[in-house]
C-alpha positions in Angstrom: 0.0 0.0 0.0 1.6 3.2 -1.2 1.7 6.3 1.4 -0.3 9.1 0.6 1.4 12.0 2.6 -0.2 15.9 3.0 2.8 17.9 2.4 0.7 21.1 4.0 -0.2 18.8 7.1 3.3 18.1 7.4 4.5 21.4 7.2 1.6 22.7 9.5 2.7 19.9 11.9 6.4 20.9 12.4 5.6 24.6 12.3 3.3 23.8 15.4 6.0 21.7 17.1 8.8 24.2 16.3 6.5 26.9 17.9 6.3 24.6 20.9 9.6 24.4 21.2 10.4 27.8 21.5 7.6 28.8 24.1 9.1 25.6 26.1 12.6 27.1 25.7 11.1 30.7 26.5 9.9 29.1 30.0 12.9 27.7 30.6 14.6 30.9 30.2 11.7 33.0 32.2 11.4 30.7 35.4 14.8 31.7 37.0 13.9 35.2 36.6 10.6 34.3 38.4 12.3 32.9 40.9 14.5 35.8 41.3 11.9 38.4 41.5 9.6 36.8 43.4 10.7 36.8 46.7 11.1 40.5 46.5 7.3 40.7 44.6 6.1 38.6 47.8 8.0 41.0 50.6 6.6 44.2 48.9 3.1 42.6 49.1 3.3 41.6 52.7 4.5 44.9 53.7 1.9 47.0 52.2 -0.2 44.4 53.2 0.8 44.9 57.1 1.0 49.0 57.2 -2.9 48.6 55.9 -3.4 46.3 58.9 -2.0 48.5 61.0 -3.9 51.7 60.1 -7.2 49.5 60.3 -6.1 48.4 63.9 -5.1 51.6 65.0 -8.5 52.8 64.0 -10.0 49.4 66.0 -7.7 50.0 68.9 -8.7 53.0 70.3 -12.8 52.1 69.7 -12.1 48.7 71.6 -8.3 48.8 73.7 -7.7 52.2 74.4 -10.0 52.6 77.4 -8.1 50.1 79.3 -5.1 49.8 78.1 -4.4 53.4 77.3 -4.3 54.7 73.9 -0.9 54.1 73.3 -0.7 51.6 75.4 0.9 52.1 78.3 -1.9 50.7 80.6 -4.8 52.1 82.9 -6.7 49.5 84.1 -5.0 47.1 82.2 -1.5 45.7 81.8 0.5 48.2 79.3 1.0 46.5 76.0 3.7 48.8 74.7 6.4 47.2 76.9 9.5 45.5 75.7 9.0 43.0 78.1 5.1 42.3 76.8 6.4 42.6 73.1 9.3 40.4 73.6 7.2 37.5 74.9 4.6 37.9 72.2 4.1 37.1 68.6 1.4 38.6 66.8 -0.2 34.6 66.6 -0.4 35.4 70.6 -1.6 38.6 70.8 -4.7 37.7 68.4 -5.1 34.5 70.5 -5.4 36.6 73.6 -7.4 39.1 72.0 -9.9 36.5 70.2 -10.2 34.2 73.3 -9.6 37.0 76.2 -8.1 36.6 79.2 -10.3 34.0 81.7 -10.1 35.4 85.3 -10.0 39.1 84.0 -11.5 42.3 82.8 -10.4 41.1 79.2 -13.3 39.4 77.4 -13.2 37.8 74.3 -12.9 40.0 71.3 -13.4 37.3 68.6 -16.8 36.8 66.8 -16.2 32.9 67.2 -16.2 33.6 71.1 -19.1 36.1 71.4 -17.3 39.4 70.8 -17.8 42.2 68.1 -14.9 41.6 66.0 -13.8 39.6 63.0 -10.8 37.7 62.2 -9.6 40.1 60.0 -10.2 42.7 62.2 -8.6 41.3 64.9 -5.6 40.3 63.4 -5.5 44.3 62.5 -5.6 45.1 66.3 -3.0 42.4 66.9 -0.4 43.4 64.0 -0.6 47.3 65.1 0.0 46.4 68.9 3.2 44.7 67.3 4.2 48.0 65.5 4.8 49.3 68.8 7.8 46.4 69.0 10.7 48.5 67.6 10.4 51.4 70.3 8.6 49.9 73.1 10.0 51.2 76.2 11.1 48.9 79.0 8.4 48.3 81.7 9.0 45.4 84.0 5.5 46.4 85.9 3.8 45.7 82.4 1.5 43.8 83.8 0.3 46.1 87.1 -2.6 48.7 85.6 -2.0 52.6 86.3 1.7 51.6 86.6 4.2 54.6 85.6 6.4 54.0 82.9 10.3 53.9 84.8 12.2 56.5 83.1 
C-alpha cells in the first residue's frame, strides 16, 4: 500500500511543534527570573499588606483597647501592651489569641466573633499586627502587667 502523505499537514505539523519548542525554551529561560523576583514581589506585598493592617487596627484599637489599656498603650486598668517586656514574649499569633479568646479570670473578654465578641478575624488580626508595630520602640516596663503603673524612666 503506497503512502499518501499531505505535504501542507506536514508542514503545518512541524511549524506547530517548532513553535512549541520555543515557548518551552522561552519558559525555561523566564522561570529563574521568576524565581528571582519573586521573593522580593512577595515581601513588597506583605508589607503593604501589614502597614494597611496596622492603620485599620489603630483605627480598631482606640474604639475597643484604648479605654483600658491606654491609647498608646501604656496601661490604665490594664496591663501596658507597649512594653519591651510584653512585646518580647509575644508574637502577633499570641496577641490575636489573647485578644480573640480574652483573658479567663480578668476584665479582658473575648474579642473574637467565634467567642461572642464584636470583631472579625480580619479585624482582629488588625488590632493584633498594630499592637506589634509598637515592638521597635517599646520602652522597658518590668511592671507591664500592674494597671496605672508609671512607665520607669
Amino acid at each position: 500500500m503506497p503512502e499518501h502523505t499531505d505535504v501542507d499537514l506536514d508542514s503545518s505539523t512541524n511549524r506547530w511543534m517548532w513553535a512549541g519548542v520555543v515557548l518551552m525554551a522561552l519558559y525555561v529561560l523566564a522561570f529563574p527570573l521568576y524565581r528571582f523576583y519573586e521573593p522580593n514581589a512577595r515581601a513588597e506585598a506583605r508589607q503593604l499588606q501589614e502597614t494597611h493592617l496596622q492603620a485599620e487596627g489603630k483605627s480598631l484599637y482606640a474604639d475597643g483597647c484604648a479605654s483600658c489599656h491606654g491609647v498608646d498603650g501604656e496601661g490604665i486598668d490594664a496591663p501596658a501592651l507597649n512594653s519591651k517586656q510584653f512585646l518580647d514574649s509575644a508574637v502577633v499569633d499570641q496577641i490575636i489569641a489573647l485578644v480573640s479568646h480574652g483573658v479567663p479570670g480578668t476584665a479582658m473578654a473575648a474579642w473574637s466573633v467565634d467567642f461572642g465578641g464584636p470583631l472579625t478575624s480580619e479585624q482582629i488580626r488588625a488590632v493584633a499586627f498594630y499592637v506589634d508595630s509598637w515592638r521597635e520602640d517599646a520602652p522597658d516596663r518590668p511592671d507591664w502587667l500592674e494597671p496605672g503603673a508609671e512607665p520607669t524612666p
